[in-house]
C-alpha positions in Angstrom: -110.0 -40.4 5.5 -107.7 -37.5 6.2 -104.9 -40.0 7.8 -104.9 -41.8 3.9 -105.0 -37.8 2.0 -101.9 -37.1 3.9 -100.1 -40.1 3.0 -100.8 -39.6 0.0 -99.7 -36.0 0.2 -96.5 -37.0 1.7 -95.4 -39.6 -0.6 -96.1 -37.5 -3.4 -94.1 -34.2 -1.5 -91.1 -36.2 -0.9 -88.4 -33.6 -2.5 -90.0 -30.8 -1.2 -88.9 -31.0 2.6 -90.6 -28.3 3.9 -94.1 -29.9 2.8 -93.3 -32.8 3.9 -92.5 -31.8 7.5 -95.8 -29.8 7.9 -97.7 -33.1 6.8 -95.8 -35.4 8.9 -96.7 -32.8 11.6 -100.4 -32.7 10.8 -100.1 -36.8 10.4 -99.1 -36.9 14.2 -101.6 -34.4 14.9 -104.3 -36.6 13.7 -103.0 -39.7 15.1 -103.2 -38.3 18.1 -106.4 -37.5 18.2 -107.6 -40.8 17.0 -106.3 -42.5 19.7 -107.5 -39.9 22.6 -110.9 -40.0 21.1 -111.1 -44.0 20.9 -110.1 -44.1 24.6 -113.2 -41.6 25.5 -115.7 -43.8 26.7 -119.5 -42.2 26.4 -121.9 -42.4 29.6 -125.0 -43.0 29.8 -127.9 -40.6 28.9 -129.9 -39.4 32.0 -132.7 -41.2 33.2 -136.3 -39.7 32.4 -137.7 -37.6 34.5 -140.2 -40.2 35.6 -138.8 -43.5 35.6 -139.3 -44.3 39.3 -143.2 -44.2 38.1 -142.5 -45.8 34.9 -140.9 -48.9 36.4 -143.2 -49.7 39.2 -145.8 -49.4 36.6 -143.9 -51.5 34.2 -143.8 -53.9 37.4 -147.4 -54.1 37.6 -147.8 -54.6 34.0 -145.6 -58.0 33.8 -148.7 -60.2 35.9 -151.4 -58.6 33.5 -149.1 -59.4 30.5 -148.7 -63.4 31.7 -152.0 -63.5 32.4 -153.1 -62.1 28.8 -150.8 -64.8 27.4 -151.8 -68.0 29.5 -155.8 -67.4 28.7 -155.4 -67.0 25.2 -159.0 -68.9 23.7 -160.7 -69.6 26.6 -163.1 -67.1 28.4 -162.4 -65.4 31.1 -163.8 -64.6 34.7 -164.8 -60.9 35.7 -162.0 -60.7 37.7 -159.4 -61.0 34.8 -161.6 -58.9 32.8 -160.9 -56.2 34.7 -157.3 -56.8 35.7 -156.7 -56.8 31.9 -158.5 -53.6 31.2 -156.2 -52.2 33.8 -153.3 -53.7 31.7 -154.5 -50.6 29.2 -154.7 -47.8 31.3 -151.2 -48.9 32.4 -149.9 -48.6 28.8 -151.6 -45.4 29.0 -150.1 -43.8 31.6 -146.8 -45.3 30.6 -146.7 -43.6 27.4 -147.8 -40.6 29.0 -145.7 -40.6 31.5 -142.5 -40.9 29.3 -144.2 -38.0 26.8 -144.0 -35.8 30.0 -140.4 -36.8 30.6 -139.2 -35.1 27.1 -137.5 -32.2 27.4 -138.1 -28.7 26.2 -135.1 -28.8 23.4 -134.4 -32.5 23.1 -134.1 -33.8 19.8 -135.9 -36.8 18.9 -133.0 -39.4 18.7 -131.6 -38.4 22.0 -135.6 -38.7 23.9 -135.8 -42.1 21.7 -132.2 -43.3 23.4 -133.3 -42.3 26.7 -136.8 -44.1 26.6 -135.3 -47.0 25.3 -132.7 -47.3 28.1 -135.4 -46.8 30.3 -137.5 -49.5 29.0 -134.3 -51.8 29.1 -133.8 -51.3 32.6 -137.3 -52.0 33.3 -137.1 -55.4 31.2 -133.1 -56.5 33.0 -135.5 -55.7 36.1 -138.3 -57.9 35.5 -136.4 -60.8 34.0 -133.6 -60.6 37.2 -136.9 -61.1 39.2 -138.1 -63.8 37.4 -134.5 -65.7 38.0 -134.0 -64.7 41.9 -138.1 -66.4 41.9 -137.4 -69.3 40.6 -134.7 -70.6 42.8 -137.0 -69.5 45.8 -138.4 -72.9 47.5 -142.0 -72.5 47.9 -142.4 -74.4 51.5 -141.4 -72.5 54.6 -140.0 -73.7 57.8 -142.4 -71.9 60.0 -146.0 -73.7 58.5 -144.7 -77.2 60.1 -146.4 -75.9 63.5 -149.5 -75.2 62.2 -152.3 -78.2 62.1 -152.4 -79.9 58.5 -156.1 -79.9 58.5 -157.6 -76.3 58.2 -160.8 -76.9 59.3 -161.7 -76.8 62.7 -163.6 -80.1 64.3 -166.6 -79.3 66.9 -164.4 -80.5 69.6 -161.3 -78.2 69.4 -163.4 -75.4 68.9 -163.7 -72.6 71.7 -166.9 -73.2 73.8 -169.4 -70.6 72.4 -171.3 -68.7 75.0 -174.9 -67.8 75.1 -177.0 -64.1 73.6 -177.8 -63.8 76.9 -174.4 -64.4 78.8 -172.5 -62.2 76.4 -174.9 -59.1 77.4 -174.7 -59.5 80.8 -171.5 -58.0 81.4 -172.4 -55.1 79.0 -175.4 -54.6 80.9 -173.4 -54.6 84.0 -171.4 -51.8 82.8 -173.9 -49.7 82.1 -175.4 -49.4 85.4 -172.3 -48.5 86.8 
């Protein structure tokens, strides 16, 4: 605005030299600080106070969140009853959490920009998780040893010994 006044100035000062040099001078001024203050790159605002605690609760939230979404009309067992009702206290303390990481004379813009960069790194987290996951094979080298039957037949099992034979040595350490 006040590069296009001073040309405007300037073509209407052209016989009066002395003008004109002061707003060529002020031109150069301003174009100077345009281009130091388009170089400036901002940072980052700070992280919240609690973030660790907000993302590993964040973490815990993204199961409780899947699991709300995949049982969507049917009923559920006790077990995700209760999972999801943790899913709330969750949100809770989340919210609570952030509320606690406000600062004493922070506008509410700058606390908004800092809980949303928060929440943004918790969501590049969760989906960078999701990605790394799902190129993971899901058969390990290691479980070829083990027998491919789990249950145990009569025959390999260890020989069982008697009530009375397993007290005997206890009873033999006592009277000693």
């Amino acid at each position: 605005e006040k590069l296009e006044t001073l040309d405007k100035e300037l073509a209407v000062a052209t016989d009066k030299p002395k003008k004109a040099e002061k707003l060529n001078q002020q031109k150069n001024k301003l174009e100077d600080r345009k281009k130091m203050l388009t170089n400036i790159t901002p940072t980052a605002p700070p992280p919240l106070k609690h973030q660790g605690e907000i993302l590993q609760l964040r973490k815990e939230l993204v199961p409780l969140i899947n699991l709300e979404e995949s049982t969507k009309g049917r009923l559920l067992s006790v077990k995700e009853t209760q999972s999801l009702a943790r899913k709330d206290e969750i949100l809770e303390e989340i919210s609570q959490l952030e509320r606690d990481s406000r600062g004493w004379f922070e506008d509410d813009g700058s606390f908004a920009l800092r809980v949303e960069r928060c929440r943004a790194v918790a969501n590049s987290q969760s989906k960078s998780k999701k990605g790394s996951s799902a190129g993971k094979s899901t058969g390990g080298g290691a479980k070829t040893a083990a027998p491919s039957n789990p249950w145990i037949s009569a025959s390999s099992a260890k020989p069982r010994t008697t009530k009375s034979a397993a007290k005997a040595p206890s009873a033999n350490k006592k009277k000693q």
